[in-house]
One Martini backbone bead per residue (centre of mass of N, CA, C, O) as a GRO file, in nm:
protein
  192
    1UNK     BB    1  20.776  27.046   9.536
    2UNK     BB    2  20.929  27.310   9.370
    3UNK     BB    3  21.061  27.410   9.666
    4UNK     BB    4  21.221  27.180   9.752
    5UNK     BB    5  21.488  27.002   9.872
    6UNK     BB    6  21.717  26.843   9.785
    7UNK     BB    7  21.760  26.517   9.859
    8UNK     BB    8  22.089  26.537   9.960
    9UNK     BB    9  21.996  26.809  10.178
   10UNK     BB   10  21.873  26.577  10.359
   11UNK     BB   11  21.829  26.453  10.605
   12UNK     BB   12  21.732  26.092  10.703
   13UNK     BB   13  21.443  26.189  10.796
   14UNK     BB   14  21.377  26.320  10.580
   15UNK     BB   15  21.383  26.132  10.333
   16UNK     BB   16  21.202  25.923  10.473
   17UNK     BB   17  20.950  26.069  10.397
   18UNK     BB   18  20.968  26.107  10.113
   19UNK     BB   19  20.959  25.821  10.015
   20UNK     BB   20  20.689  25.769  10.164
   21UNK     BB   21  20.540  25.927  10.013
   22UNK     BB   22  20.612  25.848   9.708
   23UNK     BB   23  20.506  25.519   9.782
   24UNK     BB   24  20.214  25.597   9.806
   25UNK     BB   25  20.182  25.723   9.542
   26UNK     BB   26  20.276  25.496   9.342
   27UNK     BB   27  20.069  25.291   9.452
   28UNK     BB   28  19.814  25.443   9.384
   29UNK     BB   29  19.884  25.465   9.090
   30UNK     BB   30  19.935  25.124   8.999
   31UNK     BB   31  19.600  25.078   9.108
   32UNK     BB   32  19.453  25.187   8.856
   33UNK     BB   33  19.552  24.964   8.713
   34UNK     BB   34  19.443  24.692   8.522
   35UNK     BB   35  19.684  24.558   8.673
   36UNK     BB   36  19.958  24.386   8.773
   37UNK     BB   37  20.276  24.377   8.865
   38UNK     BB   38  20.618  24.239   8.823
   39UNK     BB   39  21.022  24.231   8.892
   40UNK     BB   40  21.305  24.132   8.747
   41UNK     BB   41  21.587  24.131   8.588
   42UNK     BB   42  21.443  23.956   8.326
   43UNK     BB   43  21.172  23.997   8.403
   44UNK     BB   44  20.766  24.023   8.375
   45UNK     BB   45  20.497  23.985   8.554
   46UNK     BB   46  20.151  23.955   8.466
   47UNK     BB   47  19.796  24.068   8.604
   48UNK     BB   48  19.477  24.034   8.441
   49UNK     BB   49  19.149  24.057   8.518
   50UNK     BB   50  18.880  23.911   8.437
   51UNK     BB   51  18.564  23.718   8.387
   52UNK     BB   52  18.458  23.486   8.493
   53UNK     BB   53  18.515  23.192   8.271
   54UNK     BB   54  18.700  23.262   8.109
   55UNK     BB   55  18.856  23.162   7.777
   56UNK     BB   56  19.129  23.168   7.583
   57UNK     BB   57  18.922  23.221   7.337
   58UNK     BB   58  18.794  23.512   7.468
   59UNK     BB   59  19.069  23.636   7.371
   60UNK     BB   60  19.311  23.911   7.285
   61UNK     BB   61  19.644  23.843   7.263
   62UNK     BB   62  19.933  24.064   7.191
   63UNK     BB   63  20.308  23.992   7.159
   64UNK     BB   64  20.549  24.216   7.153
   65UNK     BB   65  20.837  24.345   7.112
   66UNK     BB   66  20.694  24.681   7.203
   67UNK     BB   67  20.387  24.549   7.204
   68UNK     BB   68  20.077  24.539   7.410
   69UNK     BB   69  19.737  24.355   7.389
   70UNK     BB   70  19.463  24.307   7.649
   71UNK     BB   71  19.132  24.108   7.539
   72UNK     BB   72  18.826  24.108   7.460
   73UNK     BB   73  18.662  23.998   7.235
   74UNK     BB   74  18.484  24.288   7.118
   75UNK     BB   75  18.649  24.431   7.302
   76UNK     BB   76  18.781  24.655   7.501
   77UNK     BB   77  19.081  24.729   7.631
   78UNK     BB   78  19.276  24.650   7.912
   79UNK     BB   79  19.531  24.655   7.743
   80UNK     BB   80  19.755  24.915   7.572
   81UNK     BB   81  20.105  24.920   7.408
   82UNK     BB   82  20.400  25.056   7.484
   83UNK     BB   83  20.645  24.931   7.587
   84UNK     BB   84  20.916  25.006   7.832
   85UNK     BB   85  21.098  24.753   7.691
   86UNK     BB   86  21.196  24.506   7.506
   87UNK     BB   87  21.098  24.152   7.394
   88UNK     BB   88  21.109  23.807   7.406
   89UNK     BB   89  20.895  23.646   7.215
   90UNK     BB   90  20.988  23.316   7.276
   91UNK     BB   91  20.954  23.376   7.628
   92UNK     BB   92  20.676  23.495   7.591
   93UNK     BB   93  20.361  23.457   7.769
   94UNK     BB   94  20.034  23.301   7.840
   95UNK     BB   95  19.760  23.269   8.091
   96UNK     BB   96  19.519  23.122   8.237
   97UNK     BB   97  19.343  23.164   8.552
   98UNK     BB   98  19.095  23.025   8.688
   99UNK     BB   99  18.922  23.217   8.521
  100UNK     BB  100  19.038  23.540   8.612
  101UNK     BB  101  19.294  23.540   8.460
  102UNK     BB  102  19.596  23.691   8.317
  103UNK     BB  103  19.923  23.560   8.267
  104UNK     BB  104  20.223  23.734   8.226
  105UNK     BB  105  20.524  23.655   8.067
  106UNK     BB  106  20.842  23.882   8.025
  107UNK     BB  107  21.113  23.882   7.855
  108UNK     BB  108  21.417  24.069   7.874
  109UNK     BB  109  21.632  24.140   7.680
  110UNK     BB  110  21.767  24.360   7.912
  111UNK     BB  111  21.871  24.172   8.195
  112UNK     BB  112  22.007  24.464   8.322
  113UNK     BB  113  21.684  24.594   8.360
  114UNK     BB  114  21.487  24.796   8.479
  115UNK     BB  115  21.135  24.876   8.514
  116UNK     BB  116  20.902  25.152   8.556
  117UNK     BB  117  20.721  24.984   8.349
  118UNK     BB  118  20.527  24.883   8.109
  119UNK     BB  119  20.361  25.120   7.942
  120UNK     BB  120  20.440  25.442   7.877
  121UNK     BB  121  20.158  25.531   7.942
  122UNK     BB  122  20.227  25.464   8.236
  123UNK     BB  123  20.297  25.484   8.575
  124UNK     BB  124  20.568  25.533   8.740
  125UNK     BB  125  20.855  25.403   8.920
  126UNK     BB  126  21.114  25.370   9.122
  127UNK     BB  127  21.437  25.211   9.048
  128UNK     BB  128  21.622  25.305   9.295
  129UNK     BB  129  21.427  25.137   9.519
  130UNK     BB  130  21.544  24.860   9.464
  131UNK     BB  131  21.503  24.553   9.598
  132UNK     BB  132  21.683  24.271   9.544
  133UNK     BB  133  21.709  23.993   9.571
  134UNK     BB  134  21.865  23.714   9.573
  135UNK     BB  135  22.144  23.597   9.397
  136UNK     BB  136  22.294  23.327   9.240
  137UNK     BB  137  22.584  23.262   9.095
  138UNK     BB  138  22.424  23.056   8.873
  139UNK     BB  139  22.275  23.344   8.774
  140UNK     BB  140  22.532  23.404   8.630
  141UNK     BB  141  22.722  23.528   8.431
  142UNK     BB  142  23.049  23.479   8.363
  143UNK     BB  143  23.166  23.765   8.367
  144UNK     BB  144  22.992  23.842   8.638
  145UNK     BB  145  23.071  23.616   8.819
  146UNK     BB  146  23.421  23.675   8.767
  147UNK     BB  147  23.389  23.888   8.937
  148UNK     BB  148  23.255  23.836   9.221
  149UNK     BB  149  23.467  23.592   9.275
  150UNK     BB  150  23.675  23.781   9.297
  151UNK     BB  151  23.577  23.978   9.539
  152UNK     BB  152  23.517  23.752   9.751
  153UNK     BB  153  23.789  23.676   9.782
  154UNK     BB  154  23.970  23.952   9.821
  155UNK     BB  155  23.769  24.001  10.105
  156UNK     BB  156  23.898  23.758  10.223
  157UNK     BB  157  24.183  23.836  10.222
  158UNK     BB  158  24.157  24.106  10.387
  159UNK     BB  159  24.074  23.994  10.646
  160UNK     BB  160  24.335  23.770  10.663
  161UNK     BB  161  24.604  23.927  10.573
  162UNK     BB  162  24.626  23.930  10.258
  163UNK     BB  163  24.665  23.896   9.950
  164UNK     BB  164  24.532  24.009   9.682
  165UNK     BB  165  24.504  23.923   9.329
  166UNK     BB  166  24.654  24.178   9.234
  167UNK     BB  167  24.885  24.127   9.415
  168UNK     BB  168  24.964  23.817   9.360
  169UNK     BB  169  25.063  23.876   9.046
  170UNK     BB  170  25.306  24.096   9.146
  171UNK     BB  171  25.468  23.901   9.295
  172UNK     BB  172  25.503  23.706   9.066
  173UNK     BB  173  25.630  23.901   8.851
  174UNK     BB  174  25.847  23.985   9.003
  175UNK     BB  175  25.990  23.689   9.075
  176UNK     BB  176  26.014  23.663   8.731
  177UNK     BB  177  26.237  23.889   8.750
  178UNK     BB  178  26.451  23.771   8.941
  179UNK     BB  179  26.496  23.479   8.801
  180UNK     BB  180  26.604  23.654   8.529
  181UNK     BB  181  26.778  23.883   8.757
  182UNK     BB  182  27.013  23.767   8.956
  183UNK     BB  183  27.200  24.080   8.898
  184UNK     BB  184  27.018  24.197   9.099
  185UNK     BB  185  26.918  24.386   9.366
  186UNK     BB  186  26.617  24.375   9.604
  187UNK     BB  187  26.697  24.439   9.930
  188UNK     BB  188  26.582  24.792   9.900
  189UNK     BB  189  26.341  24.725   9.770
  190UNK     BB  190  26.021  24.921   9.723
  191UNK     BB  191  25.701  24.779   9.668
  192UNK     BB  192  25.357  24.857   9.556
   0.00000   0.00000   0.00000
């Protein structure tokens, strides 16, 4: 791979070779991983199989801010180490699942961040190819709400051969430029 063309001087068929080769990879090394995980943007939950039986009193986990480590009492770790970014403790959790797995769920502190990993030193994913499910306007914090639907107007008004949101501000603060200066003639003026 030290030889290859930069990514972006690639065809669009190479690329896409490129990619299933990574994603390939990356498959494989997530495989050798003692446990499964999935994540959103807010969200990490992990699957850890453990021996059927097992039972929550059986088990040694410990959920911090910025390590995890889960094992059976008095045996070695099935996993330890620092995650790959710091975690709301109020909010993570684990649970026994059919006495054959341990379900972990992970708060993200900065739940506007893709994890590469769950522990740092476990073989990362590309997180620029994630591609998010679709969520909901109500999932979303006030500030970043309020960005989507002014994008959403606007771009219904452009379909529409309307003012967007800042054109309609631009022609209201002008009317009221006009309504104070009466004695201006604004018939020759061009305003864009």
């Amino acid at each position: 791979m030290a030889d290859e063309k930069p990514y972006d001087e690639l065809t669009p068929e190479e690329r896409e070779e490129r990619d299933k080769q990574l994603r390939a990879k990356e498959a494989e090394e997530q495989a050798t991983l003692p446990y499964v995980w999935k994540q959103q943007l807010g969200e990490v939950d992990i699957t850890v199989p453990i021996p059927k039986g097992t039972r929550a009193r059986d088990l040694d986990i410990k959920i911090q801010k910025t390590k995890l480590s889960v094992g059976l009492k008095g045996k070695e770790k099935i996993m330890e180490g620092e995650l790959c970014h710091p975690v709301k403790l109020e909010d993570s959790t684990w649970t026994v699942e059919d006495q054959s797995s341990v379900e972990i769920h992970l708060e993200k502190l900065n739940q506007q961040q893709w994890w590469e990993n769950v522990l740092k030193h476990h073989p990362k994913i590309d997180v620029t190819k994630i591609v998010p499910e679709n969520s909901k306007l109500s999932d979303l914090d006030g500030e970043t709400r309020g960005m989507v639907e002014k994008m959403m107007f606007d771009n219904q008004q452009k379909q529409m051969g309307k003012p967007t949101s800042d054109e309609m501000k631009k022609m209201e603060a002008l009317k009221k430029f006009q309504a104070a200066h009466p004695e201006l003639d604004f018939s020759n003026a061009k305003i864009s």
